[in-house]
C-alpha positions as CSV (number, residue, x, y, z in Angstrom):
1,X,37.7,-41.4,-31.8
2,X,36.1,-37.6,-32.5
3,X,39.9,-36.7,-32.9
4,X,40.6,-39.4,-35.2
5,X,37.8,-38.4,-37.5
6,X,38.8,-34.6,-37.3
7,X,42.2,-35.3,-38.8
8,X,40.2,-37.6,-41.1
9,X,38.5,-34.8,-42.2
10,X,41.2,-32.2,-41.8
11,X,43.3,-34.3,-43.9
12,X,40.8,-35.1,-46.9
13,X,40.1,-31.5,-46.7
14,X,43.9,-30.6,-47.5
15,X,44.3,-33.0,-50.3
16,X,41.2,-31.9,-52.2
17,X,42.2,-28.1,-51.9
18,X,46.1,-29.0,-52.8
19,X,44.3,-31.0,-55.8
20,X,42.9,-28.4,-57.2
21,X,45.5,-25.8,-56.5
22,X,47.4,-28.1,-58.8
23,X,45.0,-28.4,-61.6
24,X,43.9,-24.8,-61.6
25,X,47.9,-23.9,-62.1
26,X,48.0,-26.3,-64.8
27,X,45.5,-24.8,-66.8
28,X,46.1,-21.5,-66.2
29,X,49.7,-22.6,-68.4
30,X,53.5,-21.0,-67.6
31,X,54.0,-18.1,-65.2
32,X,53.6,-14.7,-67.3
33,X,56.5,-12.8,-67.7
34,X,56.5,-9.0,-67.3
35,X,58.3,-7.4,-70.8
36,X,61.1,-4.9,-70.8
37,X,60.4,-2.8,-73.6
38,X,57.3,-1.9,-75.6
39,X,57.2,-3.7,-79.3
40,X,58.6,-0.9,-81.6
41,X,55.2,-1.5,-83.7
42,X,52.6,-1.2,-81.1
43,X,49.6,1.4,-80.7
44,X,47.3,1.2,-78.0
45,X,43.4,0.3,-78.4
46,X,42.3,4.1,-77.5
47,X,43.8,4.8,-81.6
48,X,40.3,3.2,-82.6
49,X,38.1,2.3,-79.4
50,X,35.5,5.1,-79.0
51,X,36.7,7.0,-82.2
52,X,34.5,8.3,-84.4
53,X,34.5,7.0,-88.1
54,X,34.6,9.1,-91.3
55,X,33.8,8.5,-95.0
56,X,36.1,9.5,-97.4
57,X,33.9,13.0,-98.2
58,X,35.0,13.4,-93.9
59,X,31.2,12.9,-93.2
60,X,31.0,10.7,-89.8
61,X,28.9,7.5,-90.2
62,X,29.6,6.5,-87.0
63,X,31.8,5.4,-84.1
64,X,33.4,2.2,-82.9
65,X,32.0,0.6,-80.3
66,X,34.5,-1.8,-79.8
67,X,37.5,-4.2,-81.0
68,X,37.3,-7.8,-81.5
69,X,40.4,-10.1,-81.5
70,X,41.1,-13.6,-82.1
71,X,42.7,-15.9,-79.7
72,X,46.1,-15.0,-80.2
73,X,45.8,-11.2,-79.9
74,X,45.3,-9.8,-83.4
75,X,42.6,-7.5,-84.2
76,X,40.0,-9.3,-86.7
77,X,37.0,-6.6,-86.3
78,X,35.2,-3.5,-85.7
79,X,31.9,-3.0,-84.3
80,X,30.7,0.2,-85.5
81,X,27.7,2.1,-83.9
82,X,25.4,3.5,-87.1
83,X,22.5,5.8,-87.1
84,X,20.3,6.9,-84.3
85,X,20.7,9.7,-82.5
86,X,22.1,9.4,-78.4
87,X,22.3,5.9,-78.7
88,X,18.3,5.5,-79.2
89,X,17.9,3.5,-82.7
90,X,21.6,2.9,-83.0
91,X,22.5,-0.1,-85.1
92,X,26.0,-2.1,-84.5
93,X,27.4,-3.3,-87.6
94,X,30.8,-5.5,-88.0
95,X,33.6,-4.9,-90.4
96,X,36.7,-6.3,-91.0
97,X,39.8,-4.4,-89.0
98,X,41.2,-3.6,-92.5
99,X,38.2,-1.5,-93.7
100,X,39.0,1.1,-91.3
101,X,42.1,3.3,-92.5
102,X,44.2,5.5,-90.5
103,X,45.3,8.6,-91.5
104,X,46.5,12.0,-90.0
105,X,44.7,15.4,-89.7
106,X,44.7,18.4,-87.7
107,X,48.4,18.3,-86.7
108,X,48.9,14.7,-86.6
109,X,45.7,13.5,-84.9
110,X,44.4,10.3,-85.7
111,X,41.5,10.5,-87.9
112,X,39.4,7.0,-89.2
113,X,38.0,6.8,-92.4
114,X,36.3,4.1,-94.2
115,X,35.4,3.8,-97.6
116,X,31.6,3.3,-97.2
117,X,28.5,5.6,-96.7
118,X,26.3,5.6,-93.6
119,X,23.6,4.6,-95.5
120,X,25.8,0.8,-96.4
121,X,26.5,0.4,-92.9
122,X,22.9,1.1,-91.7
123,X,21.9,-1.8,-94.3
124,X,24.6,-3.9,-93.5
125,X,23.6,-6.9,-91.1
126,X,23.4,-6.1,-87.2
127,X,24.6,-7.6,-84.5
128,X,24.1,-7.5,-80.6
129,X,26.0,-7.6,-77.7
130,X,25.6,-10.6,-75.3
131,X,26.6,-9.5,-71.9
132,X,25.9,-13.0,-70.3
133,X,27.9,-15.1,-72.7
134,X,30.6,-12.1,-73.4
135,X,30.1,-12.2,-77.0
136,X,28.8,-10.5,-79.7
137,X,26.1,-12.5,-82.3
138,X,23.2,-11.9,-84.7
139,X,20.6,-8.9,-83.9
140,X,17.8,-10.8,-84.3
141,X,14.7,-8.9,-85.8
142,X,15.0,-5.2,-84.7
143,X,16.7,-2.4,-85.7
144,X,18.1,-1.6,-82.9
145,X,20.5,-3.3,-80.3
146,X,18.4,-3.2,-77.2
147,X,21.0,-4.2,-75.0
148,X,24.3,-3.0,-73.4
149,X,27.6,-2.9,-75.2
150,X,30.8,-3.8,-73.5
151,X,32.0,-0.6,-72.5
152,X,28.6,0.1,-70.5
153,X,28.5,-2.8,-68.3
């Protein structure tokens, strides 16, 4: 009888893990497929991510702090770190992904500028970082962030 039961269980067991083998490889969609070649447009994140950010007089107003993207991969937004000094009374702002401009400088380095002063960014709206929920909303109140940004997890 105690054997009986065992297999009972044994068996039970193997159906609910083998269900939901089969419903965590449905959601996680088709097998990803490794690419042979590098999209001829492509540049990596590191072009912006941790860049500083000039105005067009090559003043810095402040660096970016990191990259949004929508759901299918495009890049929507910048967060850009304003003001302070060290991080202490820094102030994260958003902008849209085409207010940054690229151009070249000092032998063909990548240099960021955007056509605003540090003053508009610092009295722009702010936003925080929620570490919990992964997302970035609303700076409630304060001047400053108060809390961790991606990169500093």
């Amino acid at each position: 009888m105690t054997r009986l039961a065992s297999t009972s269980v044994l068996i039970a067991l193997l159906a609910t893990c083998a269900s939901v083998q089969a419903q965590q490889a449905k959601q996680a969609g088709a097998p990803a497929q490794a690419m042979s070649s590098i999209p001829g447009d492509s540049v990596t994140i590191t072009h912006w991510y941790k860049q500083n950010v000039y105005d067009p007089n090559d003043t810095k107003i402040g660096e970016i702090e990191d990259v949004l993207v929508d759901r299918s991969g495009k890049a929507t937004a910048f967060i850009i770190g304003v003001g302070g000094f060290l991080g202490a009374g820094e102030k994260d702002v958003a902008v849209p992904f085409n207010a940054v401009q690229v151009t070249n400088k000092n032998n063909n380095k990548w240099y960021l500028v955007m056509n605003t002063t540090k003053d508009a960014l610092k009295n722009a709206k702010g936003f925080k970082y929620d570490r919990n929920a992964m997302t970035w909303g609303p700076e409630e109140g304060s001047s400053t962030t108060g809390t961790q940004r991606p990169g500093n997890r």
